[in-house]
Structure formats: structure tokens, C-alpha cells
TORKOL-4160 file (C-alpha; in steps of 0.2 Angstrom, whole numbers, padded with zeros to 4 digits, m for minus):
264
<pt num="1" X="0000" Y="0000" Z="0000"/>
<pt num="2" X="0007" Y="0017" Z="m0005"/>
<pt num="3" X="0008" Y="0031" Z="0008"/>
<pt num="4" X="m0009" Y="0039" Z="0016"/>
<pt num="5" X="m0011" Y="0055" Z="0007"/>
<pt num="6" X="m0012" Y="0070" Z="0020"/>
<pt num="7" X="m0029" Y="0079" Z="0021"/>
<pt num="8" X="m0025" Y="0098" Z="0018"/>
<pt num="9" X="m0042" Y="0107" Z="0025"/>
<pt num="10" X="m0038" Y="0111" Z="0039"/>
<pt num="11" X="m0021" Y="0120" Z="0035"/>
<pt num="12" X="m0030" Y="0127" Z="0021"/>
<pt num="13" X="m0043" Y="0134" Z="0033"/>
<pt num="14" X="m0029" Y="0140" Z="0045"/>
<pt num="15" X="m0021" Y="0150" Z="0033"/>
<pt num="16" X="m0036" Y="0157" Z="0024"/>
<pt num="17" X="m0040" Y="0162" Z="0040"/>
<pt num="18" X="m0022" Y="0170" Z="0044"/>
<pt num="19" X="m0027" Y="0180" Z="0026"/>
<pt num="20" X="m0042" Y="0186" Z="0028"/>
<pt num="21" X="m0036" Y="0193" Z="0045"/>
<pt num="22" X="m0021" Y="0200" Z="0038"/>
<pt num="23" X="m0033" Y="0210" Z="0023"/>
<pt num="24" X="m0046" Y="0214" Z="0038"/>
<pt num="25" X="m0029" Y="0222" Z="0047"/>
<pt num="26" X="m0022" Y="0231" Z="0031"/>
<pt num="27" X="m0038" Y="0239" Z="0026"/>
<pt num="28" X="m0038" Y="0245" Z="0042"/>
<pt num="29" X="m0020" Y="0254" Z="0041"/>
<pt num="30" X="m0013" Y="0241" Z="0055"/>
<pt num="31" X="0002" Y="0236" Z="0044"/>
<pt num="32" X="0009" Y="0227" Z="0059"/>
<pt num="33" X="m0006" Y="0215" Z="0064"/>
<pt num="34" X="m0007" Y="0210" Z="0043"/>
<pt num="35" X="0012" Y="0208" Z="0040"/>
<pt num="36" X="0012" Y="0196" Z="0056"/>
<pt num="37" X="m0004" Y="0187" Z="0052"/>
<pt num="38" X="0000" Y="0185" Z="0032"/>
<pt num="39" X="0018" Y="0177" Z="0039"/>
<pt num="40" X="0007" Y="0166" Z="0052"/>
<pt num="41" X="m0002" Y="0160" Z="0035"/>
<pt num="42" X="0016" Y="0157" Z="0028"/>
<pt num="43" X="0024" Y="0147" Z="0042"/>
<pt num="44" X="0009" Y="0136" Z="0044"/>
<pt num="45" X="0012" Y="0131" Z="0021"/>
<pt num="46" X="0030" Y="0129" Z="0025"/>
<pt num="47" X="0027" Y="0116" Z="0039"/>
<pt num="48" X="0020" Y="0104" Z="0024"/>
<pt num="49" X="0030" Y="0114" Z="0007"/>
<pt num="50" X="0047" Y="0121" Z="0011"/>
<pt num="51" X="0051" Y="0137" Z="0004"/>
<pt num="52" X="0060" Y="0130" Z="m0011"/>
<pt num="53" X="0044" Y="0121" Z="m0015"/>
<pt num="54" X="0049" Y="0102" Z="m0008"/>
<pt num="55" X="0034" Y="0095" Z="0000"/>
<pt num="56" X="0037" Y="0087" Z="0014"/>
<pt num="57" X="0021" Y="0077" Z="0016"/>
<pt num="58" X="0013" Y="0066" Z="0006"/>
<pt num="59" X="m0003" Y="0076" Z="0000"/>
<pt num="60" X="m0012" Y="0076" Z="m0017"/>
<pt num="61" X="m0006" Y="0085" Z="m0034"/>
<pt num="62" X="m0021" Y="0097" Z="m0034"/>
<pt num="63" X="m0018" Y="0102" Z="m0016"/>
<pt num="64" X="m0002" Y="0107" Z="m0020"/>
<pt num="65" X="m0005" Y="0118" Z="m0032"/>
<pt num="66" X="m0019" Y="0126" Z="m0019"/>
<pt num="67" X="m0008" Y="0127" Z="m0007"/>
<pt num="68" X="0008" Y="0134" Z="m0017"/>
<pt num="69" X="m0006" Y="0147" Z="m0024"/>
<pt num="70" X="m0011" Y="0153" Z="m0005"/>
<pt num="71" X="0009" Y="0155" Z="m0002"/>
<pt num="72" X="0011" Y="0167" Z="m0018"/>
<pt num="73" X="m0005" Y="0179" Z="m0012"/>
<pt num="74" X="0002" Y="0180" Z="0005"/>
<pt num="75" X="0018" Y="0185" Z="m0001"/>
<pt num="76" X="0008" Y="0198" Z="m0014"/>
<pt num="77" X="m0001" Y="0204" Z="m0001"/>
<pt num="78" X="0015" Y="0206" Z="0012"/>
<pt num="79" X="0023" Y="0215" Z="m0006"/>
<pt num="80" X="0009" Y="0229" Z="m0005"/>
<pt num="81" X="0009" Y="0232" Z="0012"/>
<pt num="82" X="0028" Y="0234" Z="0013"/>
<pt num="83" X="0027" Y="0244" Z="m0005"/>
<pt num="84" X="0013" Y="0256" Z="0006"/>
<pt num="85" X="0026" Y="0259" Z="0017"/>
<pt num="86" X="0040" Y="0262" Z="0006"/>
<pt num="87" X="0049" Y="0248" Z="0011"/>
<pt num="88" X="0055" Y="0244" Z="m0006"/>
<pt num="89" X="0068" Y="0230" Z="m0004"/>
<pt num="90" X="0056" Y="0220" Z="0008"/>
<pt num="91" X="0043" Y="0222" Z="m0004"/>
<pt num="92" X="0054" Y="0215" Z="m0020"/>
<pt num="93" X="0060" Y="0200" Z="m0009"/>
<pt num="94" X="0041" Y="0194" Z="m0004"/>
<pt num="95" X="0035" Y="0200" Z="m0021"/>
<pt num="96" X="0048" Y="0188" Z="m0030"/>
<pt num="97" X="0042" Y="0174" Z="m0017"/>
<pt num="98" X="0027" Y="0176" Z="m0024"/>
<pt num="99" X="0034" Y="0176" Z="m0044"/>
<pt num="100" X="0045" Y="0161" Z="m0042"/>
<pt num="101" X="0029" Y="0151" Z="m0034"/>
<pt num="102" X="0016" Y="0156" Z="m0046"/>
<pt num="103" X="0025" Y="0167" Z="m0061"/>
<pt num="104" X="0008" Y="0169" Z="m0068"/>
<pt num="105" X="0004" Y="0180" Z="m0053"/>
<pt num="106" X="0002" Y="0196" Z="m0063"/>
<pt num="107" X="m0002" Y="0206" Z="m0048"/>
<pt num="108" X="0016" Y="0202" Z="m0040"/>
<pt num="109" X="0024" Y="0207" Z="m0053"/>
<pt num="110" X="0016" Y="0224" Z="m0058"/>
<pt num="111" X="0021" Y="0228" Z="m0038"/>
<pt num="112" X="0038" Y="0221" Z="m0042"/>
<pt num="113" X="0041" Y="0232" Z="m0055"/>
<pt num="114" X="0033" Y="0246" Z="m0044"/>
<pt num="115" X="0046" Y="0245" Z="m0031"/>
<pt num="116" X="0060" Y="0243" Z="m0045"/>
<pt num="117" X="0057" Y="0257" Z="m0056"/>
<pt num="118" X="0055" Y="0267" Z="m0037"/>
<pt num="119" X="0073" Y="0261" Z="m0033"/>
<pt num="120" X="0077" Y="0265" Z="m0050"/>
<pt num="121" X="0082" Y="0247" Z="m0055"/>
<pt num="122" X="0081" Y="0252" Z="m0073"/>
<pt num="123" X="0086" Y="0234" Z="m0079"/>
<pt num="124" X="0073" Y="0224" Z="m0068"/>
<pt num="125" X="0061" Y="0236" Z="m0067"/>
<pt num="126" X="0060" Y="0235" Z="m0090"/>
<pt num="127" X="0062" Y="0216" Z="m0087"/>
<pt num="128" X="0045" Y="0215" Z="m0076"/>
<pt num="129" X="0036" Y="0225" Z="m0089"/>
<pt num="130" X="0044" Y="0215" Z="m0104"/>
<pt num="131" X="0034" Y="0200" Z="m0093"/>
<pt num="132" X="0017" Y="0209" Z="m0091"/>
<pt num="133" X="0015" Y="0212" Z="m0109"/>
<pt num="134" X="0021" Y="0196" Z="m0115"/>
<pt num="135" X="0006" Y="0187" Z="m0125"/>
<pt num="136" X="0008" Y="0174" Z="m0114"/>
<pt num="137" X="0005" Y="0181" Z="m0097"/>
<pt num="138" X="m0008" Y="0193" Z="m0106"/>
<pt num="139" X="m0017" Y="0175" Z="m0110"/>
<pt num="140" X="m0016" Y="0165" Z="m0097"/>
<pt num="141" X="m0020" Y="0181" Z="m0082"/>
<pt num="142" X="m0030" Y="0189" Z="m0092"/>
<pt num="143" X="m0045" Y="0192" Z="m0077"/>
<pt num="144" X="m0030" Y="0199" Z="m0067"/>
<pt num="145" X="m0026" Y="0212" Z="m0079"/>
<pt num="146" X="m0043" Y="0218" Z="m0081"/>
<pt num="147" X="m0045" Y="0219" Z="m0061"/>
<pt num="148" X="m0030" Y="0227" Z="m0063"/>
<pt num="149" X="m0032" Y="0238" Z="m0078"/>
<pt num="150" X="m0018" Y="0234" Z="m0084"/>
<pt num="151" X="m0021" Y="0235" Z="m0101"/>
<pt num="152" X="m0008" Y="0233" Z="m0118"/>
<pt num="153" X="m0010" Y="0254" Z="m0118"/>
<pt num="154" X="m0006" Y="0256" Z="m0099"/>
<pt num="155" X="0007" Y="0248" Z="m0100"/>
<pt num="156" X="0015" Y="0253" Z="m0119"/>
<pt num="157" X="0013" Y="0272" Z="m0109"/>
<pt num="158" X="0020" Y="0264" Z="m0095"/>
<pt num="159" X="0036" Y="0258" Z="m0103"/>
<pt num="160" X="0039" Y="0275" Z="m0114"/>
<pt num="161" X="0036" Y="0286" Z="m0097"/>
<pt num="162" X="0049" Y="0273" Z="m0090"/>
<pt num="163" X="0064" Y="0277" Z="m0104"/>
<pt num="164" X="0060" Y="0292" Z="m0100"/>
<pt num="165" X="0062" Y="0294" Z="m0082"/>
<pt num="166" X="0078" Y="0281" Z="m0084"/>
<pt num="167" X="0086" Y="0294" Z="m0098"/>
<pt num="168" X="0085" Y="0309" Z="m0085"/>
<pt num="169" X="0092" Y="0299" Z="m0072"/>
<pt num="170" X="0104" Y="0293" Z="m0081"/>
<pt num="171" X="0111" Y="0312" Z="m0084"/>
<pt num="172" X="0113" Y="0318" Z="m0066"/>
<pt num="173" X="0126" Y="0309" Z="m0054"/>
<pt num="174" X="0117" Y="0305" Z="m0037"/>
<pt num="175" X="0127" Y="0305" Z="m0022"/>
<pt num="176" X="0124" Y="0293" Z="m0013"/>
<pt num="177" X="0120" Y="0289" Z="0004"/>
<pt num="178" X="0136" Y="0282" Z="0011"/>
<pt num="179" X="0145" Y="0296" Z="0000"/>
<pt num="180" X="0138" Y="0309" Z="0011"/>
<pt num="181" X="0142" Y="0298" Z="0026"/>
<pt num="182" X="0160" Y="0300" Z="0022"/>
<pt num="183" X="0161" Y="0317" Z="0017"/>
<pt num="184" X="0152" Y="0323" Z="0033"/>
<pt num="185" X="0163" Y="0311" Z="0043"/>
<pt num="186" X="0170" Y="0329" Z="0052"/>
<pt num="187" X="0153" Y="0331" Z="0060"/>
<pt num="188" X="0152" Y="0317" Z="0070"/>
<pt num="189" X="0145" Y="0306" Z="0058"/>
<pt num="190" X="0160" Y="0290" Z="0062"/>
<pt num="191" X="0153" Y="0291" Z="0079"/>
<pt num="192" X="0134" Y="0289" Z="0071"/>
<pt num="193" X="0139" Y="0274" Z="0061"/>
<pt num="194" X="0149" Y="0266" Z="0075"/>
<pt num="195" X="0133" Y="0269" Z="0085"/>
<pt num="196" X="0124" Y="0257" Z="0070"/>
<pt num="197" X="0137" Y="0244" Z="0071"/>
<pt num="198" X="0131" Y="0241" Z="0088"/>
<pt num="199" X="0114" Y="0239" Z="0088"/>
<pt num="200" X="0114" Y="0229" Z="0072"/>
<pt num="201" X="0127" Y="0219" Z="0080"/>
<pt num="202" X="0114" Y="0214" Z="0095"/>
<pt num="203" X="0099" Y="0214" Z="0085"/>
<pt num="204" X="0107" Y="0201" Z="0074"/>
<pt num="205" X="0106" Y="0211" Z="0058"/>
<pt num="206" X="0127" Y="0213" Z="0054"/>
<pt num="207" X="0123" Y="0202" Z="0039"/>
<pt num="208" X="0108" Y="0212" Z="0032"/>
<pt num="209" X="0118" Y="0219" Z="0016"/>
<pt num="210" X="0100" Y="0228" Z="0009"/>
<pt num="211" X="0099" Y="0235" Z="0031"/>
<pt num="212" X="0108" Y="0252" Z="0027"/>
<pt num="213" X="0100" Y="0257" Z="0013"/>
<pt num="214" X="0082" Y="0253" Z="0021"/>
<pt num="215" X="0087" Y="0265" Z="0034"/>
<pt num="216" X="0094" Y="0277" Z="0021"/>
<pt num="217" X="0075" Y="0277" Z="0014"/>
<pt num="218" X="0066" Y="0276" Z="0031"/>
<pt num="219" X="0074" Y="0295" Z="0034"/>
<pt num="220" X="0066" Y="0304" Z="0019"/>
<pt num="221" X="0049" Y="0296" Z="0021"/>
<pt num="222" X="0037" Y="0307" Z="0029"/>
<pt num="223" X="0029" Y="0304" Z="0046"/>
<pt num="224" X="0041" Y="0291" Z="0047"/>
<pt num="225" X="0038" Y="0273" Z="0056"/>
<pt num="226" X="0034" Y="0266" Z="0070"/>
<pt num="227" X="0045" Y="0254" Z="0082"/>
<pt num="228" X="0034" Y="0241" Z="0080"/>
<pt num="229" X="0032" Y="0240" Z="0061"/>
<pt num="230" X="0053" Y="0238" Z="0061"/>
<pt num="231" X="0049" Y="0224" Z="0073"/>
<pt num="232" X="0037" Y="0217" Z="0062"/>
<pt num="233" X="0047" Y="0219" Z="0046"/>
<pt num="234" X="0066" Y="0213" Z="0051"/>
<pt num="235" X="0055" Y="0198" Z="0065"/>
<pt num="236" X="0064" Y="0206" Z="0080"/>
<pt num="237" X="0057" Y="0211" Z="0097"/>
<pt num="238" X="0050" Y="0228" Z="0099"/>
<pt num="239" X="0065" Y="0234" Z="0109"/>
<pt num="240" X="0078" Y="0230" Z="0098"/>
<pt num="241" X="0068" Y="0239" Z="0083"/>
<pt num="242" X="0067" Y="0254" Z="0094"/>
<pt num="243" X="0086" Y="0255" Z="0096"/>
<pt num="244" X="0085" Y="0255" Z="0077"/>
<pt num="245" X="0074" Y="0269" Z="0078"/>
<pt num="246" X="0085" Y="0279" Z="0091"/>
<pt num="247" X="0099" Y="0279" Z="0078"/>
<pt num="248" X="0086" Y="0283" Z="0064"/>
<pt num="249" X="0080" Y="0299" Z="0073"/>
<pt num="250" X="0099" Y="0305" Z="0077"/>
<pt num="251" X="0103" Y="0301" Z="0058"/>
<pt num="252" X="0087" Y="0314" Z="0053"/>
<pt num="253" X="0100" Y="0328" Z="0061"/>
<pt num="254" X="0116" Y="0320" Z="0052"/>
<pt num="255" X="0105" Y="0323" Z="0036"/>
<pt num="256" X="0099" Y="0338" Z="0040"/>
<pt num="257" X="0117" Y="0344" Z="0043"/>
<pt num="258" X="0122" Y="0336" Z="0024"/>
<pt num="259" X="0110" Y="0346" Z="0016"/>
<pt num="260" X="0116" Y="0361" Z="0023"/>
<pt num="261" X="0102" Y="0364" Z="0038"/>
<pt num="262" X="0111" Y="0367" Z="0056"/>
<pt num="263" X="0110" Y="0353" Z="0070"/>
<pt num="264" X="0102" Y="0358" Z="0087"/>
């Protein structure tokens, strides 16, 4: 006799449940709650599918493509919440989750290409668009795009304004971030980053290569965020995000002091 096959229903419930909490949560502008309830959803997939898309228990063909379907909307969904925040990276990484699961989800990689042509990833951000209005993908998610609007014009204007906005970039030289860092070093900003080096050190984030520049972005972002979305974006205890945000709010005054405004 072959294997028992495992029933899905339940874990199907648990994490549709996880999702539609984690849309009740986003609708209501509590980014935390649906970034932890959508990852809820995705730890309960990966007990039965690893993230590399093994399955580790014997369960029917059809329930695995349900179940690797539910795992590309949650990271879709976790994609747009981040991208509301501006949290561009994050939102790539979960948004590519969802790509590489189901690269027919059309929705994913619109928001992909959101967040690329924001961080001015010329390259990938043309690439995702290339994807869209490929006649296969218009084929085969056709009811997407239409949800979407995404029609062959919206996007043929999309790729054109694109170039365009890839052309002017292209003729200024953008200082970057950790350019200024260096420059401004007379001002105190050695004894900022060593400042940094510490608490990345104890939250466990050293190793974050994409960490520095997420702070970069954090610091022009109006309003700014809160302690407990960085908790809930880097999974680290509330505490340790908000010696993040200690060093966040003494690198406001270090930019301040770039751009030629006077520290107090």
C-alpha cells in the first residue's frame, strides 16, 4: 500500500484564516497585525512545502497547487503592504516569493516592478514590464489584468514614461547615501555609524547587506515609522527595533546637517 495522502483542509482553513485577518488588518491601516498574520499564514504552508517548493508530506497534486497558490497571495499581499510603506527591498524580496511560486501572478509582478522602477532598478524594473505584456502572461491572467487595468495601452505608456524617467536619471550623478556619510565624517557622523554597528550587532542584523540602505530610505519618508512596524518587518522584538529607531532619529539631524540645515 502506498503512503496515506495528508488531508490539507484544515491547514487550508488556518491560513485562509491568517489571510483574511491579515486583509481585515491592512484595510484598516494596521500594517503590523497584517504583516504578522500573512507570515502566520506562511509558516503554517511551510510546515507541509518548504520554501524551495519540496513537499514534505505526502498530499495530493491538486492540493499542492492550492496550497503553493495561497503561499504566492500571502507574499503579494505582504509586497503591497511593505510597498505602502515604502519599504521597497522588503517588498521585492516577498513579491519575488510570490513570482517564483506562481509566475503567472500578474499582480506580483506589476508591484515588483513598482518597487523597481522606485529604486530606479532600470534593468529589472523594463524586465517585469517586458513580462506583463508578454502574450503569454496577457493570455493566461487575463481576469487579473482587467482587475487590474492593466491594459496593452497602460502599459506601452508605462514603458515609454519609463525610458523616459531612466534617460533623466541617467544624466545627473546621485550622491549617494554612504558618499555623504564619508564626506560629513567631520561632524560626527564615524561616531553615528559606529553607533549602527552596535545595535545591528545585538539585533542580529550585521549580515543584512540591503539593512543600510532601508534605513537610508526610512529617513526621507514622511511621518516616518513606527517601532513596532521595524519589529514586524526585520521579525525582532520591539526593543531592539526601537534602538533602530534611536539611531534613525539621530541620523534625521546628520541629514539635516548634509543638506546644509544646522543641527540643534
Amino acid at each position: 500500500m502506498g503512503e496515506a495522502v495528508v488531508n490539507t483542509s484544515h491547514l487550508m482553513a488556518y491560513v485562509n484564516e491568517a489571510k483574511d485577518e491579515g486583509n481585515a488588518a491592512y484595510k484598516l491601516g494596521r500594517l503590523s497585525d497584517a504583516l504578522n498574520a500573512w507570515q502566520r499564514g506562511l509558516d503554517a504552508i511551510a510546515q507541509v512545502i518548504d520554501p524551495e517548493g519540496a513537499v514534505k508530506v505526502p498530499i495530493a497534486k491538486a492540493d499542492v497547487e492550492l496550497v503553493l497558490r495561497a503561499r504566492s497571495v500571502l507574499h503579494s499581499n505582504r509586497g503591497q503592504a511593505l510597498m505602502s510603506k515604502e519599504f521597497w527591498r522588503r517588498a521585492i524580496s516577498d513579491l519575488s516569493a510570490a513570482v517564483k511560486v506562481d509566475n503567472l501572478n500578474a499582480k506580483a509582478i506589476w508591484r515588483r516592478y513598482r518597487c523597481h522602477r522606485a529604486l530606479r532598478h532600470w534593468a529589472e524594473a523594463e524586465t517585469d514590464l517586458d513580462q506583463l505584456m508578454s502574450p503569454e502572461l496577457q493570455q493566461a491572467a487575463s481576469p487579473l489584468f482587467l482587475e487590474a487595468n492593466l491594459t496593452p495601452e497602460k502599459l506601452a505608456a508605462e514603458k515609454a514614461e519609463l525610458q523616459l524617467e531612466r534617460d533623466k536619471a541617467e544624466k545627473v550623478a546621485d550622491e549617494t547615501f554612504e558618499d555623504r556619510m564619508e564626506d560629513a565624517a567631520h561632524k560626527g557622523i564615524e561616531q553615528l555609524r559606529h553607533r549602527f554597528e552596535e545595535v545591528t550587532l545585538r539585533t542580529g542584523l550585521r549580515n543584512n547587506t540591503e539593512l543600510s540602505s532601508e534605513l537610508a530610505e526610512m529617513l526621507t519618508r514622511p511621518g516616518g515609522v513606527s517601532a513596532e512596524f521595524v519589529a514586524a518587518v526585520y521579525q525582532i522584538d520591539t526593543e531592539d527595533a526601537q534602538i533602530i529607531m534611536d539611531w534613525i532619529e539621530k541620523a534625521v539631524l546628520m541629514r539635516s546637517a548634509l543638506s546644509g540645515g544646522s543641527l540643534v
